[in-house]
Structure formats: C-alpha cells, structure tokens
KETOR-281210 format. One line per 5 residues: number of its first residue (from 1); their letters; for each residue x negated, y, z of C-alpha. Coordinates in nm, 3 decimals. Layout:
N
NUM) A) X Y Z; ...
! end
This chain:
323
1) XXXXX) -4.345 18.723 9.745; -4.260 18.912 9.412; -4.597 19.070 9.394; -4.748 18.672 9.394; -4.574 18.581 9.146
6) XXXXX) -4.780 18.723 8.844; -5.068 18.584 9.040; -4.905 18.246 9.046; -4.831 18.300 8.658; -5.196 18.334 8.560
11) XXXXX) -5.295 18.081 8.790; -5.043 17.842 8.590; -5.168 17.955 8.253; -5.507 17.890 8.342; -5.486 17.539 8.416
16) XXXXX) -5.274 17.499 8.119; -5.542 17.601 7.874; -5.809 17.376 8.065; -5.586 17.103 8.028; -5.532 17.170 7.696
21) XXXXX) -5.920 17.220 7.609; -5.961 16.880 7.780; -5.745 16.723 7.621; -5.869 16.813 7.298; -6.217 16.711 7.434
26) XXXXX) -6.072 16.361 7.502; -5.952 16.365 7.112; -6.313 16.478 6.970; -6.365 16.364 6.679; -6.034 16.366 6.500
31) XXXXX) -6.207 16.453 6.140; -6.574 16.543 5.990; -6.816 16.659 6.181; -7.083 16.930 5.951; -7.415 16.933 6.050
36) XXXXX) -7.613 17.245 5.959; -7.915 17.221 5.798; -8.126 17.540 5.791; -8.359 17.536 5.493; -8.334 17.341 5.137
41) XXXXX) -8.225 16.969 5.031; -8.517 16.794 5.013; -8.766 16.911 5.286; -8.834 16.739 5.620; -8.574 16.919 5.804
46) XXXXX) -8.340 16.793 5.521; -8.439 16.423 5.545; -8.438 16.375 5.907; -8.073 16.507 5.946; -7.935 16.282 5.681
51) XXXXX) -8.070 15.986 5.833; -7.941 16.077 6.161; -7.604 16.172 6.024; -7.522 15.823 5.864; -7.595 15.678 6.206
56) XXXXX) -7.405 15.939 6.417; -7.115 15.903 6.231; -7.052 15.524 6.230; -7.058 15.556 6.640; -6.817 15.861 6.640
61) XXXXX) -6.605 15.686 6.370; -6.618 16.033 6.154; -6.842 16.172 5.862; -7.092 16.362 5.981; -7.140 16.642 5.668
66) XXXXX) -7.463 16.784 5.628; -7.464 17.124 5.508; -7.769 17.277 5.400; -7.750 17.656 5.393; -8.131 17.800 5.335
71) XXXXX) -8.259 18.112 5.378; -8.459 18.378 5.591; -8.700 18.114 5.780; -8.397 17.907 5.862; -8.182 18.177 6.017
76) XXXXX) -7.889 18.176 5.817; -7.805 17.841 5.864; -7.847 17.915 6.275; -7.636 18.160 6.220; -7.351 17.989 6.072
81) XXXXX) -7.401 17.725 6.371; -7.394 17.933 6.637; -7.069 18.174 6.488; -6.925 17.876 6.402; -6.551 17.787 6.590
86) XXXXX) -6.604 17.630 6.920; -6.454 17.316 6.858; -6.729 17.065 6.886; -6.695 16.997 6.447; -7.025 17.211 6.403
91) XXXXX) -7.371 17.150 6.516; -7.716 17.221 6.341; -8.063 17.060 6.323; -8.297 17.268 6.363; -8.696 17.324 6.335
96) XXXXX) -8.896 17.585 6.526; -8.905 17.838 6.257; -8.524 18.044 6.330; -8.547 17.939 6.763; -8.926 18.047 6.809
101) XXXXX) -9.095 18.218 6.470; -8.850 18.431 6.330; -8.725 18.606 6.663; -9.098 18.712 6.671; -9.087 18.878 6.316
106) XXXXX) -8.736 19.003 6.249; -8.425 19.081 6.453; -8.220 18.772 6.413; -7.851 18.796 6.364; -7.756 18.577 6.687
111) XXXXX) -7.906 18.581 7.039; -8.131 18.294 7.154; -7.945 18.286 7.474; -7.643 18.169 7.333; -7.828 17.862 7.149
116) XXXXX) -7.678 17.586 7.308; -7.937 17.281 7.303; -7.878 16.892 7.313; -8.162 16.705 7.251; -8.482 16.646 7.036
121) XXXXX) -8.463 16.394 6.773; -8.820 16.382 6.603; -9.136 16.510 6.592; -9.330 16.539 6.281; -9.716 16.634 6.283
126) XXXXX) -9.805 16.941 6.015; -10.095 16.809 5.781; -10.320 16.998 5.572; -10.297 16.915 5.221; -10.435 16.973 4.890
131) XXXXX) -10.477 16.857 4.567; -10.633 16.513 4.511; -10.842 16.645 4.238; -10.926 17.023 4.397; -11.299 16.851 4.471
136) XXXXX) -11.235 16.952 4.856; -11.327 16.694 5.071; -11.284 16.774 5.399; -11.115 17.068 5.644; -11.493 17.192 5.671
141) XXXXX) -11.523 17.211 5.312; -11.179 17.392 5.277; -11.335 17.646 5.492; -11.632 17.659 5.312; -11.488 17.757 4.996
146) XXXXX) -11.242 18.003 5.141; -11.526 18.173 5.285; -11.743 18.196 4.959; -11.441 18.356 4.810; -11.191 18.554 5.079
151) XXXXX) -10.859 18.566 5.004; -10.883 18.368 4.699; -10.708 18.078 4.821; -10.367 18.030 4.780; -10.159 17.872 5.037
156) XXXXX) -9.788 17.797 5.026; -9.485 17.815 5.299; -9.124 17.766 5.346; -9.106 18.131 5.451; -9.241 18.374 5.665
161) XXXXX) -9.201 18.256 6.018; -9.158 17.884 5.937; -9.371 17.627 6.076; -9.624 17.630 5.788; -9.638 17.989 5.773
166) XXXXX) -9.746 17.978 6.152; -9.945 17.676 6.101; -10.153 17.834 5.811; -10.221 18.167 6.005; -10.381 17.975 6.307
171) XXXXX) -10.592 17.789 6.079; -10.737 18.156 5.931; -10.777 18.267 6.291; -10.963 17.979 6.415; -11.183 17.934 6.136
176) XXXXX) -11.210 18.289 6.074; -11.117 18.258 5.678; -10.881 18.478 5.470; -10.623 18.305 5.315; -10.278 18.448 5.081
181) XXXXX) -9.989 18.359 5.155; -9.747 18.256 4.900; -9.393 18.196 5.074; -9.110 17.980 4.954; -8.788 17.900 5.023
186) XXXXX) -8.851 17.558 5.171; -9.124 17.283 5.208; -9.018 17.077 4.921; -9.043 17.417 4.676; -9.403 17.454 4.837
191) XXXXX) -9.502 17.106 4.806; -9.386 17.111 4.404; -9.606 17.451 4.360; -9.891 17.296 4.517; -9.868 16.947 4.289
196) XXXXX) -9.837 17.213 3.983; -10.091 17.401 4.094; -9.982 17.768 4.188; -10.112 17.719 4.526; -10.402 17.589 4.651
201) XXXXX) -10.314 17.428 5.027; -10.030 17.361 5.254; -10.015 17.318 5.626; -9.662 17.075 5.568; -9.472 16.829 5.793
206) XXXXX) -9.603 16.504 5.699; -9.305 16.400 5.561; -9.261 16.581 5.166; -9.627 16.476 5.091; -9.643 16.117 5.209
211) XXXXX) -9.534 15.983 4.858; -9.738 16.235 4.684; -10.078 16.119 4.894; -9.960 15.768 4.820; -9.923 15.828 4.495
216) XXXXX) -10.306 15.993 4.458; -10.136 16.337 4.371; -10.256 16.508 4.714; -10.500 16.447 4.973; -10.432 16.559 5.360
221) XXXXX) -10.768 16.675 5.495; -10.629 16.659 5.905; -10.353 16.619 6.113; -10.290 16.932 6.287; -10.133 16.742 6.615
226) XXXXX) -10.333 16.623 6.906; -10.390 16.236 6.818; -10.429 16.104 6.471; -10.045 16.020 6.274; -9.952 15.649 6.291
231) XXXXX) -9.878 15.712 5.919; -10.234 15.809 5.803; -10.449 15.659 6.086; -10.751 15.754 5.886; -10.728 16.114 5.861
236) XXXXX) -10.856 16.300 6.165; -10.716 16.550 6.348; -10.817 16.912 6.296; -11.006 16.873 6.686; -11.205 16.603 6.523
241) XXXXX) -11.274 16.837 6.216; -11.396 17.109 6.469; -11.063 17.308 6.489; -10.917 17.219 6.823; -10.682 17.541 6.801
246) XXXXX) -10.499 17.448 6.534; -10.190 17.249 6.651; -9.857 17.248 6.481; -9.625 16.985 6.540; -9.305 17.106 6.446
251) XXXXX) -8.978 16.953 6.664; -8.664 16.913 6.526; -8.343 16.885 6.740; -7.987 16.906 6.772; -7.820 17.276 6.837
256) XXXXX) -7.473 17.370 6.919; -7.290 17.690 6.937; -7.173 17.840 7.261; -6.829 17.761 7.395; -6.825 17.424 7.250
261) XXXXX) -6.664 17.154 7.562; -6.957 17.055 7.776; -6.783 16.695 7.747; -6.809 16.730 7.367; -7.167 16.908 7.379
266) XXXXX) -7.249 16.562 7.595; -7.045 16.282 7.323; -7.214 16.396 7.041; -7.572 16.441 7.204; -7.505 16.068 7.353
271) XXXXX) -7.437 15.980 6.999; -7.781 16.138 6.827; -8.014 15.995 7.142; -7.841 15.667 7.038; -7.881 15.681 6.685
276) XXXXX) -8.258 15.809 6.710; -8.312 15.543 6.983; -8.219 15.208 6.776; -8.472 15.020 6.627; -8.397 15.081 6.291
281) XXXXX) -8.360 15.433 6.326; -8.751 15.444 6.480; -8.855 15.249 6.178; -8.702 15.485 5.938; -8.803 15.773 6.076
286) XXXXX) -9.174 15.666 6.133; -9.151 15.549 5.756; -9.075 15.889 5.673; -9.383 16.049 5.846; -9.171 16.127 6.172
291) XXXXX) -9.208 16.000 6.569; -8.856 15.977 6.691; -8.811 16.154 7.007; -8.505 16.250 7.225; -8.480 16.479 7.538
296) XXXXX) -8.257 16.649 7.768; -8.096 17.009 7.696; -8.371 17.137 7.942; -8.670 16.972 7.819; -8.547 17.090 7.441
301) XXXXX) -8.480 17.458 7.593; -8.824 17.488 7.750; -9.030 17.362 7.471; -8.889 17.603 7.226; -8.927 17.894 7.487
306) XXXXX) -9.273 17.758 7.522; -9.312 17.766 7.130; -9.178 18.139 7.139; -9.435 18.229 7.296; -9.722 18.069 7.147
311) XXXXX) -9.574 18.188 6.773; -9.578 18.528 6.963; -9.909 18.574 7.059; -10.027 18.429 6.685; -9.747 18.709 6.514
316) XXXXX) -9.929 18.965 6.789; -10.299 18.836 6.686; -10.281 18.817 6.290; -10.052 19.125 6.239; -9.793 18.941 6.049
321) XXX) -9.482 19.130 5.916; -9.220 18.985 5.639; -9.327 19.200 5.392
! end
C-alpha cells in the first residue's frame, strides 16, 4: 500500500489542476481580451479585426483590444500570439502572408503546428490597381507596357511574402512580364506610394483602394478571384482578361496559441462566427470590400495548408528570396 500512495498523490494533483483549468474556463472572460493584428493600422487586415472586435466584445461582455504589431510579412505579430500565456486573453487575426508565404521564404520564429485555428471570418478578393491617370486601360495593356519596357514598372507590397507580394509574382509568371518589386511595411503604406506615385501598380485587397477608386484617384484593372467582386461588378476578373492563373484571394481568420482551454478556444470562436454572421456585420464587411465567411478549425487548417503549398511552388518557380 505505501508504494500507491505517491501514485494516488499524483493522481489527486492531476484532477486538481483540471479542475482548476476548468474552472477558470467557466470564468473566461474576466477582463480584455487583445486581439493581434499582424501588419499596420490602416490596411485590410487592420479594418476587418476592428469591426469584428466591437462586435465580439459586446457578446463576451469584455473589450476586445486590438493590437497591431507589424513587421516581417506579418510574423511578429504571430509570434506574439502564439508565445503568448495560455489563458484564452490572446488571439490574432491573421492573413495568409506569416501561416503560408513567409514559412516558404524565411525560418519563422514559431512552428505552424502549434497554430491553433478557429475559424475564417472574411474573404477579400486582391485587385489590380493603378493610377486613374497612368493612361493604362486594361490588364492587357498593363502587360503591354511592361513588356515594351522590362523591369521598369514599379509595383508595391506589404512585404516580401505577403499576399500582394505573392499576388504580383504570379501575375509576372503568367503573363511572362518583369516587374520590381518595391516592398512596404503594409498595404495602406503601398496604397499611399502608389496614389503619390513611387510605384506604378498594386495587386491589394480590395479594401484600402475602394475609396480611392471611388474617389477617381485609382482604377482596378481585374479582380484577381474567380467571379467578379460584388463591390465593383464591372471590373472583370483576371480569367476574363486572359489570365486565368492569377488568383489571390487572401483569407483572414481567427488564430490562437497552443494550450489555450479547448472550451475557451470554442467561446470565443462561437463569439466571432456570431459576430461575422449578423446582418449588420455582412453589410459592413461587404461595404468594406470584404465577403464575410466563417468555418470550422479544419476547414481553416486545410485551406492554409493548401495555400502553403501553392505560395510554395510560386517561391520555387520565380526564385524569390527576402533580399
């Protein structure tokens, strides 16, 4: 009996702590909640989070904080999700760019396996932009003048790896054009070069340029998604321009760290799919250039492991390094 009794012991202090981790489940929320965003104020990723935020937090009944912490293609700010304490008070929303692009050009400072994914929230189609007055007419045009004058054309990013980086390089593979890339640290920053004129194009979530195209500042020459935007019904997609290749929709979705309660993972992913799933949350979004869209943890998991390797093979194909 005396040699059970450190078995019995551990036994004891094990279903302490699990009561004591559910318990503290049960409690969740008890004060802010900080949602991570990844790249600059401003930008898509940016936009999409605060509007979700203000409607996640009056169903949890606590601020949700956004925290934007840009930098590297997004991965900082994954980084500080993923290492951050597993007590349910820390999530991030995240594009593509840190889950699928970087990991393809740099060694990230976390391991996708421990990404721990809720759900999808929207899905914003990338559109090719440039300047109202640039004379360019058309995608075909674009890649008529970029091949009377290779590598003349500027185009801008929100880093190496991001969505528009990616987006860019399969448009110079399919059309067989050279293009330079001019990274920044954000969409917004390469949306404001672009209206002053250091760059020539974009390949940008709808989103940062729908007040500029409104405005007659810019001009988006095709939807790179596989049916035309219900925000710009007019423009074609880049199939219909003779670019079927070129597809870039970039997702955005909630991520957690690992370790955090499965029963708080599963409260505050109810909370987002309900927020994104009102009526007024749809018409936001869609006002903003995005399709609201939710999913399980699987369906989320998959379709970034599915954008992995896609980005992959394009990293593979065009050579492209972060220097």
């Amino acid at each position: 009996m005396l040699t059970r009794r450190p078995l019995l012991g551990l036994g004891l202090a094990a279903a302490l702590t699990c009561t004591a981790a559910s318990v503290q489940a049960q409690a969740w929320p008890t004060k802010p909640v900080r949602l991570i965003v990844p790249y600059a104020a401003g930008g898509p990723t940016d936009v999409v989070a605060r509007l979700v935020a203000k409607k996640v937090e009056t169903a949890i009944g606590q601020p949700v904080i956004v925290d934007n912490k840009a930098g590297a293609g997004g991965t900082i700010g994954v980084d500080a999700a993923l290492k951050a304490p597993a007590d349910g008070y820390t999530f991030a929303l995240a594009a593509p760019g840190p889950l699928a692009g970087m990991p393809n050009l740099m060694k990230v400072p976390y391991a996708l396996a421990d990404v721990q994914y809720l759900t999808l929230v929207a899905r914003i189609p990338a559109v090719i932009v440039v300047r109202a007055d640039a004379g360019i007419a058309s995608l075909p045009d674009l890649v008529k003048k970029a091949k009377a004058a290779p590598g003349t054309l500027n185009y801008g990013s929100a880093g190496p790896g991001t969505s528009p980086h990616i987006g860019a390089e399969l448009l110079r593979q399919e059309a067989g054009i050279e293009l330079t890339h001019v990274p920044y640290k954000g969409a917004a920053p390469a949306v404001t070069a672009l209206l002053g004129g250091e760059i020539q194009m974009v390949m940008v979530d709808l989103l940062p340029v729908m007040q500029h195209v409104a405005a007659g500042k810019l001009k988006i020459l095709a939807v790179a998604s596989a049916s035309r935007a219900p925000q710009a019904p007019d423009v074609p997609t880049t199939k219909e321009a003779g670019y079927p290749g070129v597809l870039m929709d970039t997702t955005y979705g909630v991520i957690g760290a690992p370790g955090v309660p499965a029963e708080v993972q599963k409260r505050f992913r109810d909370a987002v799919v309900a927020a994104v799933s009102a009526p007024d949350m749809k018409e936001q979004l869609l006002k903003q250039g995005a399709v609201p869209v939710t999913s399980t943890p699987q369906e989320y998991k998959g379709l970034m492991q599915a954008e992995f390797e896609k980005w992959k093979a394009v990293v593979t194909k065009g050579k492209i390094t972060l220097e």
